[in-house]
C-alpha positions as CSV (number, residue, x, y, z in Angstrom):
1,X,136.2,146.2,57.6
2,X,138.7,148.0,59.8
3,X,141.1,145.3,61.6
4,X,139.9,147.0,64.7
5,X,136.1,145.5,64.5
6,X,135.3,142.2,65.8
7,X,133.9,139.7,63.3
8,X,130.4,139.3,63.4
9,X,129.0,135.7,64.4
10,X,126.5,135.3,61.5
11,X,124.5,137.5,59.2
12,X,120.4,137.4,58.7
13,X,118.9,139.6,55.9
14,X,115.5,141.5,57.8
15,X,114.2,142.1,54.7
16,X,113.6,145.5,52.8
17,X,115.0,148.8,53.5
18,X,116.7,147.4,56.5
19,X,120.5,146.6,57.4
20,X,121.4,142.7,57.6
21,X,121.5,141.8,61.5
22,X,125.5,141.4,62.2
23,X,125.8,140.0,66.0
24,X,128.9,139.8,67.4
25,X,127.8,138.4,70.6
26,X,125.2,136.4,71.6
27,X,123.7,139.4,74.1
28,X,123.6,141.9,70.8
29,X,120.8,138.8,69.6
30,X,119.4,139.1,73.1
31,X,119.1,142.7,72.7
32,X,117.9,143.0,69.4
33,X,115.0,140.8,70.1
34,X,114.1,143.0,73.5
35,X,114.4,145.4,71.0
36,X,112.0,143.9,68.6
37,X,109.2,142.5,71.2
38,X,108.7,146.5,72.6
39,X,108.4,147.7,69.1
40,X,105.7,145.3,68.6
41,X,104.2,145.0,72.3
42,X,101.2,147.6,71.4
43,X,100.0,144.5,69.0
44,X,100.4,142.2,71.5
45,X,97.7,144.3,73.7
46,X,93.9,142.6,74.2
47,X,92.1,144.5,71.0
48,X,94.5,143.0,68.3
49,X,95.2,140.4,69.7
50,X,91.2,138.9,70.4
51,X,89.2,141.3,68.1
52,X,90.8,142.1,65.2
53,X,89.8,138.7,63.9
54,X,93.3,137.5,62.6
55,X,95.7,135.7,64.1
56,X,99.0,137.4,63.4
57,X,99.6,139.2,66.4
58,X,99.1,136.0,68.4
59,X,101.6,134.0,65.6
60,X,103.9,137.1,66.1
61,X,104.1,137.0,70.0
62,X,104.5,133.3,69.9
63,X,107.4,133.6,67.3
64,X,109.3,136.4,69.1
65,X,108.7,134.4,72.9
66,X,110.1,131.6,71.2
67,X,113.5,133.1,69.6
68,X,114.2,135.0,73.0
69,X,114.3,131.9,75.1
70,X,116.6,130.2,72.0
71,X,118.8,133.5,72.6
72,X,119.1,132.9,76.2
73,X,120.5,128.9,75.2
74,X,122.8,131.2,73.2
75,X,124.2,133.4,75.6
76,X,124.7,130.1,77.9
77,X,126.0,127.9,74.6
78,X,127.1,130.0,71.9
79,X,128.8,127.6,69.6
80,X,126.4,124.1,70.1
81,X,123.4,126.8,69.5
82,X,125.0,129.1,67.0
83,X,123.4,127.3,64.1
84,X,119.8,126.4,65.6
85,X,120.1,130.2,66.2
86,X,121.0,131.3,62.8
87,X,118.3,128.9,61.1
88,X,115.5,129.9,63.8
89,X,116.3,133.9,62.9
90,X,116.5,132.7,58.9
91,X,113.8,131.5,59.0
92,X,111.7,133.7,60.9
93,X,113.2,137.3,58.9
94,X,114.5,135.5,55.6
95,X,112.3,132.6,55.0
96,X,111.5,131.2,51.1
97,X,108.8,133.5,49.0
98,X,105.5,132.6,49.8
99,X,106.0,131.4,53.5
100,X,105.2,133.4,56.7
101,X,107.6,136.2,58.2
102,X,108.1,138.3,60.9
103,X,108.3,141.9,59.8
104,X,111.9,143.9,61.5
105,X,110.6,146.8,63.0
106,X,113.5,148.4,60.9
107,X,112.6,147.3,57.9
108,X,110.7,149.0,54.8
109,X,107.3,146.8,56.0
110,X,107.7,147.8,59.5
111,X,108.0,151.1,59.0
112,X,104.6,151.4,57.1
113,X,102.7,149.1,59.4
114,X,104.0,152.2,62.1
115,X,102.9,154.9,60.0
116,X,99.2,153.5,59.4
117,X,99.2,152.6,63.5
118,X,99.9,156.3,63.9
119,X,97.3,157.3,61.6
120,X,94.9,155.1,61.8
121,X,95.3,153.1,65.1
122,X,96.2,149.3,66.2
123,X,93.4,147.7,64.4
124,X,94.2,149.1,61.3
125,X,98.0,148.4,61.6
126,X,96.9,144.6,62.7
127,X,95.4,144.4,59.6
128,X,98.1,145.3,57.7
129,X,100.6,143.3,59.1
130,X,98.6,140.3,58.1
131,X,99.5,140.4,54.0
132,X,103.0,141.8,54.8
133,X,103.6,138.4,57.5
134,X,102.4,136.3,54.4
135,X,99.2,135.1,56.9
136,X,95.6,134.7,56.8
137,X,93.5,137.8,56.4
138,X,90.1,136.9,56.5
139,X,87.8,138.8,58.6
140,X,84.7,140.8,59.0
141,X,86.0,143.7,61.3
142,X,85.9,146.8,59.2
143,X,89.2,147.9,60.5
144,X,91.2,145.2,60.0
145,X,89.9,144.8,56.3
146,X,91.2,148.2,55.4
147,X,94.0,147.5,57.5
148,X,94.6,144.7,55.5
149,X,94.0,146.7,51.8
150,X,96.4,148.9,53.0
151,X,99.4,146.3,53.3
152,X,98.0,144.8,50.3
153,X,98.4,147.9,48.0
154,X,101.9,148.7,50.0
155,X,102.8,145.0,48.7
156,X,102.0,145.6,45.1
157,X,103.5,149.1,45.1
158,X,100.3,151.3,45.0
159,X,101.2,154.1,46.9
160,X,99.7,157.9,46.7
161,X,102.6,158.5,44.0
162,X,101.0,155.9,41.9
163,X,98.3,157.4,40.2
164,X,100.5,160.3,38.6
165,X,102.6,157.4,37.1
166,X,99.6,155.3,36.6
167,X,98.1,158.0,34.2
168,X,101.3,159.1,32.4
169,X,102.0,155.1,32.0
170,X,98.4,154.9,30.2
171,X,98.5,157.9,28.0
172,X,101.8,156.5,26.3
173,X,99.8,153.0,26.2
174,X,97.2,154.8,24.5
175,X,99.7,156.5,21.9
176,X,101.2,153.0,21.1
177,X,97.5,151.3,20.7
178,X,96.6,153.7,18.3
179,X,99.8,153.7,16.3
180,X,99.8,149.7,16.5
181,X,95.8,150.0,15.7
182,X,96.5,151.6,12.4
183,X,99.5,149.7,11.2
184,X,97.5,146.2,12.4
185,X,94.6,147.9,10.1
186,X,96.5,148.1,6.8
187,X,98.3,144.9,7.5
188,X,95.2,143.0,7.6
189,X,93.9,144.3,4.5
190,X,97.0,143.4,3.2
191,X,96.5,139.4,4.6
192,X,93.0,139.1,3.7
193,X,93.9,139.8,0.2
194,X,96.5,137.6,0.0
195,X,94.5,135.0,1.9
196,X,91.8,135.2,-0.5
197,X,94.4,134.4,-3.4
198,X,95.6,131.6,-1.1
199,X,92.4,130.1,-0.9
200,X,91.4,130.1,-4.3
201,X,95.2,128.5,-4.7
202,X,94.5,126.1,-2.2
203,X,90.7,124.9,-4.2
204,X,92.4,124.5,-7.4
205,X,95.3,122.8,-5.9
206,X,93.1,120.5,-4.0
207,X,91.2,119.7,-6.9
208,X,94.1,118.3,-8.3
209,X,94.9,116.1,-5.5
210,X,92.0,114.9,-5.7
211,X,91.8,113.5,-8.8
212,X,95.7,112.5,-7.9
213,X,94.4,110.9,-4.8
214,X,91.3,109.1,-7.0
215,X,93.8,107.4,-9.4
216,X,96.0,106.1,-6.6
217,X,93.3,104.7,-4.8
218,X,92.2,102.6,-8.0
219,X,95.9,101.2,-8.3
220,X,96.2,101.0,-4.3
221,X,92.4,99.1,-4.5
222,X,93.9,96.8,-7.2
223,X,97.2,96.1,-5.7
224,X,95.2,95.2,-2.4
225,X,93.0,92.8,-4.4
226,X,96.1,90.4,-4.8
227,X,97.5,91.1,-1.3
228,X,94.3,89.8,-0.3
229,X,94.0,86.9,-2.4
230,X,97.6,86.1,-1.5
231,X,97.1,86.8,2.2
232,X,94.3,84.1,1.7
233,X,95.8,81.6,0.0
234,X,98.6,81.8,2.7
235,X,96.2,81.6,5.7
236,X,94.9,78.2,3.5
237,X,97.6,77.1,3.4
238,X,98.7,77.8,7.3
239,X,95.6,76.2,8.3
240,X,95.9,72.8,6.5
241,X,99.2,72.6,7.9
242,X,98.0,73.4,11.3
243,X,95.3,71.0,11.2
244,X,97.4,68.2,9.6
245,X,100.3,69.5,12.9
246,X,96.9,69.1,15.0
247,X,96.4,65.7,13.7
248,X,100.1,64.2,14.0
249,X,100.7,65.7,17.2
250,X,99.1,62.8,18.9
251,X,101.3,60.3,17.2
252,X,104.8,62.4,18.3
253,X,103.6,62.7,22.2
254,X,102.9,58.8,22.0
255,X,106.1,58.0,20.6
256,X,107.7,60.2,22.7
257,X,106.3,58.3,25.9
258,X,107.2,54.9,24.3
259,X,110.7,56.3,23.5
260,X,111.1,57.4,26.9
261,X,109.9,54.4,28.4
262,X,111.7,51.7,26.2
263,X,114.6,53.9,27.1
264,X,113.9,53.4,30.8
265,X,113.1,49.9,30.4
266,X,116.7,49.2,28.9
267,X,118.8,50.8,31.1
268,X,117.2,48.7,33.8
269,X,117.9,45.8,31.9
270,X,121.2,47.0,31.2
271,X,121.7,47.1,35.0
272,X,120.2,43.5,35.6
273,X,122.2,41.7,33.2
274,X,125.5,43.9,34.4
275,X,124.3,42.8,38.1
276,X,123.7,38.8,37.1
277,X,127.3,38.7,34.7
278,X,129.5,39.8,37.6
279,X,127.3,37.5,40.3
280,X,127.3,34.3,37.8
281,X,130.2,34.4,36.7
282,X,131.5,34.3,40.3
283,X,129.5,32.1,41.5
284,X,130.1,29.6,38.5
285,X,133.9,30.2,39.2
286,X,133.5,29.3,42.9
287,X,131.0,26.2,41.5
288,X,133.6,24.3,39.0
289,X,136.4,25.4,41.4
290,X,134.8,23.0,43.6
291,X,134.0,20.3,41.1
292,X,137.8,20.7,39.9
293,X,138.9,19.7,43.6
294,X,136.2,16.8,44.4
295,X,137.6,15.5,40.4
296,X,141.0,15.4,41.9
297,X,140.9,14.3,45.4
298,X,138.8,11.5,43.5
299,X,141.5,10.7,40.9
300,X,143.9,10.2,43.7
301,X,144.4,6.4,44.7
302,X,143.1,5.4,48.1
303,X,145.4,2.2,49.2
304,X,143.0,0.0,51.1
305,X,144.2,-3.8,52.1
306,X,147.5,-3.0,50.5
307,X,145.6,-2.4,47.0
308,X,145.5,1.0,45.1
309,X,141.7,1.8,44.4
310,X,140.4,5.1,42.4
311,X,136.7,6.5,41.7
312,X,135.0,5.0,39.0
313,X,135.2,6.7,35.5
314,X,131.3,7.6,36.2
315,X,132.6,9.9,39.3
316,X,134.3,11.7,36.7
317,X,131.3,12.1,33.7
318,X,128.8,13.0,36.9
319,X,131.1,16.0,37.9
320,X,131.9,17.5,34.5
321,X,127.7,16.8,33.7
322,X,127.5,19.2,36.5
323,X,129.7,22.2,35.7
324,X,128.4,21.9,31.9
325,X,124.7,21.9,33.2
326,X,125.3,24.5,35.5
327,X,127.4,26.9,32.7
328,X,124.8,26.2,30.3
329,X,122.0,27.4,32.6
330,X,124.0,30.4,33.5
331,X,125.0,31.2,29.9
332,X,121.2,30.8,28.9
333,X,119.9,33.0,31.8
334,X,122.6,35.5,30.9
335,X,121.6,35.4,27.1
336,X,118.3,36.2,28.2
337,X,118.8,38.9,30.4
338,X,121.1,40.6,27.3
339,X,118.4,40.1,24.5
340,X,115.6,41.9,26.6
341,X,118.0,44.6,26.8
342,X,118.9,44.8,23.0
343,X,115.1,44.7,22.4
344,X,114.0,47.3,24.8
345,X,117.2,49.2,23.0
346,X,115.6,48.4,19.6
347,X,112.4,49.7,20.4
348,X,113.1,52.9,22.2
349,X,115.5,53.7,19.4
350,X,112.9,52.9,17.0
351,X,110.3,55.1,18.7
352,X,112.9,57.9,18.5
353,X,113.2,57.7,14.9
354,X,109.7,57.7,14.5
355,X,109.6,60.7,16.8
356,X,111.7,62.8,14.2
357,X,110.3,61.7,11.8
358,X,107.1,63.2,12.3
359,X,108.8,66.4,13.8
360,X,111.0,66.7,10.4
361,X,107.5,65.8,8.9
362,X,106.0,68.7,10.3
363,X,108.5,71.1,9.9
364,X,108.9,70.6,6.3
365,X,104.8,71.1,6.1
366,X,105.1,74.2,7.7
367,X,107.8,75.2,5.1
368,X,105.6,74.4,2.4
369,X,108.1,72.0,1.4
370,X,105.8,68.4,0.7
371,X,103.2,69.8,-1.9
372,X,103.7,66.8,-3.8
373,X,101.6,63.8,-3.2
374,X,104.4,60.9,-3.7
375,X,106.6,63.1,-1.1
376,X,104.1,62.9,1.4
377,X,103.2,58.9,0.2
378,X,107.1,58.0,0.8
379,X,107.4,59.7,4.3
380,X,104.0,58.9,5.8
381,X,104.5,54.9,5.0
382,X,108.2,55.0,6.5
383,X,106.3,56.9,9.7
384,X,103.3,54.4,9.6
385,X,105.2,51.5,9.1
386,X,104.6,48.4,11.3
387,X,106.0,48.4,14.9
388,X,108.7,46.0,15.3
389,X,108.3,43.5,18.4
390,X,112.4,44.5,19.5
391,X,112.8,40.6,20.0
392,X,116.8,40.0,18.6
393,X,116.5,36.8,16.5
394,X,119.7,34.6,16.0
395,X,121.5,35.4,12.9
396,X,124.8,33.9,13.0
397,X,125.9,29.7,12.8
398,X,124.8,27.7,15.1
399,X,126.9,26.4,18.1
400,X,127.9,23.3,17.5
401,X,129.7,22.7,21.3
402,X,127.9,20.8,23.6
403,X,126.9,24.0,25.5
404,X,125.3,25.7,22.5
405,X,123.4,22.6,21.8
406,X,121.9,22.3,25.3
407,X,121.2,26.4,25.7
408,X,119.3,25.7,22.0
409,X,117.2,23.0,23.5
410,X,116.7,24.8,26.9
411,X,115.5,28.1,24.4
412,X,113.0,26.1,22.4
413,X,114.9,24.4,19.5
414,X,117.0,26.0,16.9
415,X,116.3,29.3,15.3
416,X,115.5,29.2,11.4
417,X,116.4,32.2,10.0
């Protein structure tokens, strides 16, 4: 392009046999659509546009009406329109194949859709520039359905040219058919024969596999025997352990609970005796502080009349009665509070035990390892064994202090192993 030439705005392809649209202002877009509307104005005239029973000259006016007043936005705002512009013009000349188009009086399309107008009049041309605009062509006007033939055939390339090139086309068809014909002829004579010997091939080979296939089956059929007698000696087996699993799950969900609430039970105790060893034993240091200061405010001599006097000996026996009473009591109460913990202990660890024992029970039935009779003897009287009552019995020597002696006679006597 010569330096000279100003530099188009944008470019929109009209289609065939026509030069791309290159505005270089936004009145040559103005113009060209003037330009456009009076080339089509005699199909926006009453016959085409109500009787020809289509309604492309209508979508045509509306189209052009609508891009002219978008041109005028673009002569008033040429760059915040320039794209709307060059999309609405896209679109309408250059949209994708298989949507409708306005045909460019310049183009290839427009040029026929003139030359049948001029030959055959408007309603004619209407019809025609129905399948060329990619629109609806169904109607029952005479004219418009050869109108619309006509741009049918100019679409597909049938022109009067055709039929020449049409014949010449077919003779050479009709050479190659005939050549083709005759070597297909020979060829199949030459596959059925060889099919035939493939067939008889394929009968004797089948044959064969047959008997192949007959022998198999007798070893498969005996090797599926034993599968099967294994496959039910396994399911047997799986169901006696289930059922015996069935049977001894009742005994691990009740020692479970038991476990779970001897557990509970102990830690309350546990808390209880933790709560009473910290209260008594203050309190019992408070108590014998006490007694320890009334013992020696009365073992101090009161002078009355001039004579010394102190408290009888008995003062003294009644106050350390007192603090051995009251320490034995504590003492006992304690003991008590620590042996229902130790027994709630004993029993929630024994329910545990049991628990396991019946899981590792069932988990060694479902491993097939207790087939033997004594096995399942020794392990089933260890689980079934009596319950322990968790009472902690007195094992070691006796206390022989005078403490000891009382807390055995305030607990019932002493213990005999």
């Amino acid at each position: 392009m010569p330096d000279n030439m100003p530099t188009p705005l944008f470019e929109v392809n009209l289609g065939t046999g026509a030069v791309p649209f290159r505005p270089t202002t936004a009145k040559e877009v103005v113009d060209f659509l003037d330009t456009e509307q009076a080339a089509w104005s005699w199909a926006f005239e009453s016959e085409p546009m109500t009787q020809s029973g289509i309604d492309t000259p209508n979508q045509f006016h509306l189209q052009l009406k609508q891009l002219r007043r978008l041109a005028n936005q673009f002569v008033n705002d040429p760059a915040g329109v320039r794209d709307q512009m060059v999309g609405a013009l896209t679109q309408a000349y250059s949209p994708q194949p298989g949507q409708p188009r306005l045909i460019a009086s310049a183009s290839e399309g427009g040029a026929f859709v003139f030359s049948i107008r001029e030959s055959m009049g408007n309603m004619v041309a209407a019809g025609a520039m129905a399948p060329l605009a990619i629109r609806p062509s169904s109607t029952s006007v005479p004219a418009v359905q050869l109108g619309v033939l006509a741009g049918t055939a100019h679409l597909l390339g049938i022109n009067p040219k055709t039929s020449a090139a049409v014949k010449k086309a077919f003779e050479g068809t009709r050479t190659k058919l005939e050549t083709a014909f005759s070597t297909y002829d020979s060829r199949f004579t030459q596959l059925h024969n060889e099919g035939a010997n493939l067939i008889n091939y394929q009968i004797r080979r089948g044959k064969a596999l047959a008997r192949l296939a007959l022998r198999k089956q007798k070893k498969l059929g005996h090797a599926l025997s034993v599968q099967m007698t294994d496959a039910v000696a396994d399911l047997k087996a799986v169901e006696a352990a289930y059922r015996e699993q069935m049977a001894l799950r009742a005994p691990v969900e009740y020692w479970r609970s038991k476990a779970s609430a001897h557990e509970g039970k102990a830690k309350r105790q546990q808390k209880w005796a933790s709560i009473y060893g910290v209260t008594a034993t203050v309190i019992l240091l408070i108590g014998l502080s006490c007694l320890a200061y009334y013992a020696l405010k009365a073992a101090t001599p009161v002078v009355i009349g001039g004579q010394p006097y102190t408290a009888p000996t008995a003062v003294f026996f009644i106050l350390a009665t007192i603090g051995v009473v009251a320490s034995t009591i504590a003492f006992w109460v304690g003991r008590i509070f620590v042996r229902l913990y130790l027994s709630e202990l004993h029993l929630g660890m024994d329910a545990r035990e049991r628990e396991t024992m019946v899981q590792t029970y069932l988990a060694l039935i479902a491993e097939q390892a207790m087939e033997g009779t004594d096995d399942r003897h020794i392990v089933l009287s260890s689980l079934f064994r009596p319950t322990a009552d968790g009472i902690v019995k007195e094992e070691g020597p006796q206390d022989p202090s005078l403490a000891g002696v009382l807390a055995r006679v305030l607990d019932g006597g002493p213990k005999r192993p």
